[in-house]
N, C-alpha and C positions, 0 to 999 in steps of 0.2 A: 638325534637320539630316538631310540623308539619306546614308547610310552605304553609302561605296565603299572598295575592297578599302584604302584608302588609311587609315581610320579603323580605329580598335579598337572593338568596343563595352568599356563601364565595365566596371572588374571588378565583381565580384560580391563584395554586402557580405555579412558571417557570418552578418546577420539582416537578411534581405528585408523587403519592405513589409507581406507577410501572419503575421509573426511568425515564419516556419520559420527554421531555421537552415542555413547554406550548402550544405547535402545535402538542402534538400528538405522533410525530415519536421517536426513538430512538437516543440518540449520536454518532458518529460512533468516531473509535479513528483506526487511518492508521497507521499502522508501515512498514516501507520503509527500507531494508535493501541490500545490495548489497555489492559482495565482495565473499570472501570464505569460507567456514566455522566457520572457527575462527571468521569472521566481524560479518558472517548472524545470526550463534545459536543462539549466546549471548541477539540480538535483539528480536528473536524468544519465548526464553524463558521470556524475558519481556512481549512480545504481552499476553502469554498464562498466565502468574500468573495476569499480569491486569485485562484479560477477567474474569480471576475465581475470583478476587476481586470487579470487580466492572461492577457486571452483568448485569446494565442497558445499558451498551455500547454495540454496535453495533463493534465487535473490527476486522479490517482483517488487514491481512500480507502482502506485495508483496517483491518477492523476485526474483532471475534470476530461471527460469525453472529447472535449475542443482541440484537444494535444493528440489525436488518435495518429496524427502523422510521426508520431515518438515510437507507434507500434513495433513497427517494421527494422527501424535504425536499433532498438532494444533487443528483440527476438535474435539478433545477429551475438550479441553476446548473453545470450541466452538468458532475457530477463523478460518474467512477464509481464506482461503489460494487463491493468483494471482499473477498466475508463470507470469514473463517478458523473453522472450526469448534470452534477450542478455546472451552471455556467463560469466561467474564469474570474469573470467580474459583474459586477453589476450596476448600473446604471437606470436610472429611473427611468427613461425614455427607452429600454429596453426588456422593462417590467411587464409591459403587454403582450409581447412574445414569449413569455416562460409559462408552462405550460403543467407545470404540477398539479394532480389534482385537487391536492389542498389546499392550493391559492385558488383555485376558481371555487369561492364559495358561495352559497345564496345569498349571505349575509351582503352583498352589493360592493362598491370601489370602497378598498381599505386604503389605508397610510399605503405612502413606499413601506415605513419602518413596519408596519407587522407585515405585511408583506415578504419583506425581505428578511424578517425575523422568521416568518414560516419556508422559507428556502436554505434559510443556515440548519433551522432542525433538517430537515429533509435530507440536508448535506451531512449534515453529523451520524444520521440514522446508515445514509449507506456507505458513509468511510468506515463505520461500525461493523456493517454487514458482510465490508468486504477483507475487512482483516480478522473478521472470524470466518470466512470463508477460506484464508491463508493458516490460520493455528487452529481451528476446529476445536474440538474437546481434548486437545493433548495439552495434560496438565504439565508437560516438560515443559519447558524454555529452554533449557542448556543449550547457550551459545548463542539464542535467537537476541533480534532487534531488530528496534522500531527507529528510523529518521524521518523525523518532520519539519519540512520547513516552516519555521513560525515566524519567518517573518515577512512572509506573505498573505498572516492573517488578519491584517486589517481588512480587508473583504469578507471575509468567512473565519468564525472563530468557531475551532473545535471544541 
């Protein structure tokens, strides 16, 4: 039909034909995973069959920096991948090589437990960072979300 001043065009539905949602942009869907391999694959391979199922999502990964070999197998079904630098897991005997500035303090040799308490902040400040680096200041959500594996957090509590 051709459309004079007389005709409406159709509203506009919440989810267009190219998957965006009534503003435009795309969905995004965060998968949060932390732990060790056995916690993070599992999450990983979720991320990557959702992204190839339901391609209108915007879909990334974050994960501890140690899993970076997850980059490349994810980029293939087009999910990105945002390493977090904290380590997988932690172990006292591997307290000496972590290298955060705010565990090396002047204050001298702390507990493992504050120690290891000032690396879960650390950890929490850049899972923080990096999922406002994914939703930025858009006050929409429609359709967005967040998967975490929680039960990989006896090492590190978010």
């Amino acid at each position: 039909p051709t459309w004079t001043r007389t005709h409406k065009a159709p509203e506009a539905s919440a989810r267009t034909m190219d998957g965006c949602g009534g503003d435009g942009r795309r969905p995004r869907a965060v998968f949060m995973a932390f732990g060790t391999h056995g916690d993070v694959f599992p999450i990983a391979a979720l991320a990557a069959a959702f992204a190839n199922d339901q391609q209108q999502y915007t879909v990334v990964f974050i994960t501890h920096s140690a899993h970076q070999s997850l980059s490349t197998h994810l980029a293939v079904s087009k999910v990105r991948y945002m390493p977090v630098a904290s380590p997988p897991a932690l172990a006292s005997e591997q307290l000496d090589n972590i290298s955060y500035d705010s565990v090396q303090s002047n204050a001298g040799p702390e507990s493992f437990s504050r120690r290891k308490e000032i690396i879960q902040t650390e950890h929490r400040k850049a899972c923080l960072a990096s999922v406002e680096e994914v939703f930025g200041n858009d006050p929409s959500i429609h359709s967005d979300f967040i998967v975490i594996n929680f039960f990989a957090l006896c090492s590190f509590i978010i």
